[in-house]
C-alpha positions in Angstrom: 91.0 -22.9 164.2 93.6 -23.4 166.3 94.0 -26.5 169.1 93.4 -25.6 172.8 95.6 -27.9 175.4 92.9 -26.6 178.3 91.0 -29.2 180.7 87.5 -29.3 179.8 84.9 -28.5 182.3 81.6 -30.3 182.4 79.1 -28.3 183.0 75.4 -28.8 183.4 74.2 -29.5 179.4 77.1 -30.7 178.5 77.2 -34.0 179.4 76.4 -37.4 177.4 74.9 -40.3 178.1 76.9 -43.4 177.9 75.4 -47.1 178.6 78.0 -49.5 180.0 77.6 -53.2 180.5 78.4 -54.8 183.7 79.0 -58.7 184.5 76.4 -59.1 187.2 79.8 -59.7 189.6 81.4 -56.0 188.9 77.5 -54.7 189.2 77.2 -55.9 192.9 80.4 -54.6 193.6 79.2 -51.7 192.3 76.0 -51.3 194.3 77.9 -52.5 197.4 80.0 -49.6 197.3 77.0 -47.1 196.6 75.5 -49.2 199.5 78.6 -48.5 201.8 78.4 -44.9 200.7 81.5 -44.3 199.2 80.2 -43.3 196.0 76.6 -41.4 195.8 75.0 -43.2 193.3 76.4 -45.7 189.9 77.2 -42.9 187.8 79.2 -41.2 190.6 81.5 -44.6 190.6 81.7 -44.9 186.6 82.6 -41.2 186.4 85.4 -41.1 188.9 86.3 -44.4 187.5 86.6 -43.2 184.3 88.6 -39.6 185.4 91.0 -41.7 187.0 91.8 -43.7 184.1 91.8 -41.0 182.3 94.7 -39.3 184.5 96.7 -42.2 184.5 97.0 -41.9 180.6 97.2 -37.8 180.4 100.4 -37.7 178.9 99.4 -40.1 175.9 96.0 -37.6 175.3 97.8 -34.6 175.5 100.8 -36.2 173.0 98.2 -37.7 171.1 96.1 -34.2 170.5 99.2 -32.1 170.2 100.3 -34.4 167.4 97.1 -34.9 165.5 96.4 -30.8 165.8 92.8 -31.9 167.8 91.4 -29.5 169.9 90.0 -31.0 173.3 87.5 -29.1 174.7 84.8 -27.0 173.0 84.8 -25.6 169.7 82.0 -23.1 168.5 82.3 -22.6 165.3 79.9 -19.2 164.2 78.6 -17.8 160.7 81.4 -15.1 161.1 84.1 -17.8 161.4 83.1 -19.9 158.5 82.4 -16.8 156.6 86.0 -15.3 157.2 87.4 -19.0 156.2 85.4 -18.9 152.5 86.7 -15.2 152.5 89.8 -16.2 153.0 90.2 -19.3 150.8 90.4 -21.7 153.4 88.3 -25.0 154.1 88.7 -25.6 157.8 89.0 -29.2 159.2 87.7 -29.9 162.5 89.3 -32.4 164.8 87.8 -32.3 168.2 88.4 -34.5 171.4 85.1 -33.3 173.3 82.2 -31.2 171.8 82.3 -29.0 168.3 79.5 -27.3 168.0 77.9 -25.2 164.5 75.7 -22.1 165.2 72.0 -22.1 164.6 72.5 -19.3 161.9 74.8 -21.4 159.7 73.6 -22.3 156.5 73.7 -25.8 155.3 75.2 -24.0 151.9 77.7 -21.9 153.8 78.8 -25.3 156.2 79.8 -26.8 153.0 82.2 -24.1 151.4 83.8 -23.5 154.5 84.2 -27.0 156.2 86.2 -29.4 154.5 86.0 -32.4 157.4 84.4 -33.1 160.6 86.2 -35.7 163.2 85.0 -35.3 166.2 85.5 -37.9 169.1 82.7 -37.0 171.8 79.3 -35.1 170.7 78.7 -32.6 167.4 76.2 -30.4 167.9 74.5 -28.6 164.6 70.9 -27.8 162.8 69.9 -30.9 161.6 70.5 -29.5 157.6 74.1 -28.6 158.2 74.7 -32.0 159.5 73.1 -33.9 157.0 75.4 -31.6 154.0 78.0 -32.1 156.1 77.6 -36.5 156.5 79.6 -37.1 153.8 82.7 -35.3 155.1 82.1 -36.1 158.6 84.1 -39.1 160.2 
């Protein structure tokens, strides 16, 4: 699978929960600026917060996935894909900077002959047999 160098979009489903912990300090400065209505709510701050960081180090992510191969974004991997990788020999690794995601219809059988590691930095998503033969190759 190749990488993709696209921004990802969030859409509704998509999204994970993430629990950060505030001094109680930062936390009223927080609610004073959801009071003051420059933000809508808390997670309306923490996510722009955390898209502007992210900006401000773009050029290390995008040097940083193009060198490590990662794909950032989404990656669906179906039965036909890991069925044409066994055909062809190949044992894919997949290294993925958002969500990767194994089709319903994939075996737990056929997940192991075609997938050789799973990194993923964000959210897998498979049937619960594919990830547990896949735990010991995922990282």
């Amino acid at each position: 699978m190749s990488s993709a160098l696209a921004e990802p979009r969030t859409r509704i489903g998509e999204t994970e929960k993430m629990t950060v912990n505030l001094g109680v300090v930062d936390l009223g400065q927080v609610d004073l600026l959801v009071q003051e209505g420059f933000y809508s709510n808390r997670s309306d701050l923490i996510r722009t917060a955390v898209r502007n960081l992210l900006a401000v180090h773009a050029d290390t992510l995008r040097q940083t996935v193009a060198r490590r191969t990662l794909t950032l974004g989404l990656q669906h991997l179906t039965r036909a894909d890991l069925e044409r990788a066994v055909a062809a020999g190949e044992r894919l690794r997949i290294q993925v900077v958002g969500l990767a995601r194994i089709a319903d219809d994939v075996s737990p059988e056929l997940a192991q002959a075609a997938i050789e590691s799973v990194s993923v930095l964000g959210a897998f998503h498979a049937p619960p047999a594919v990830r547990q033969a896949l735990a010991s190759r995922t990282f």
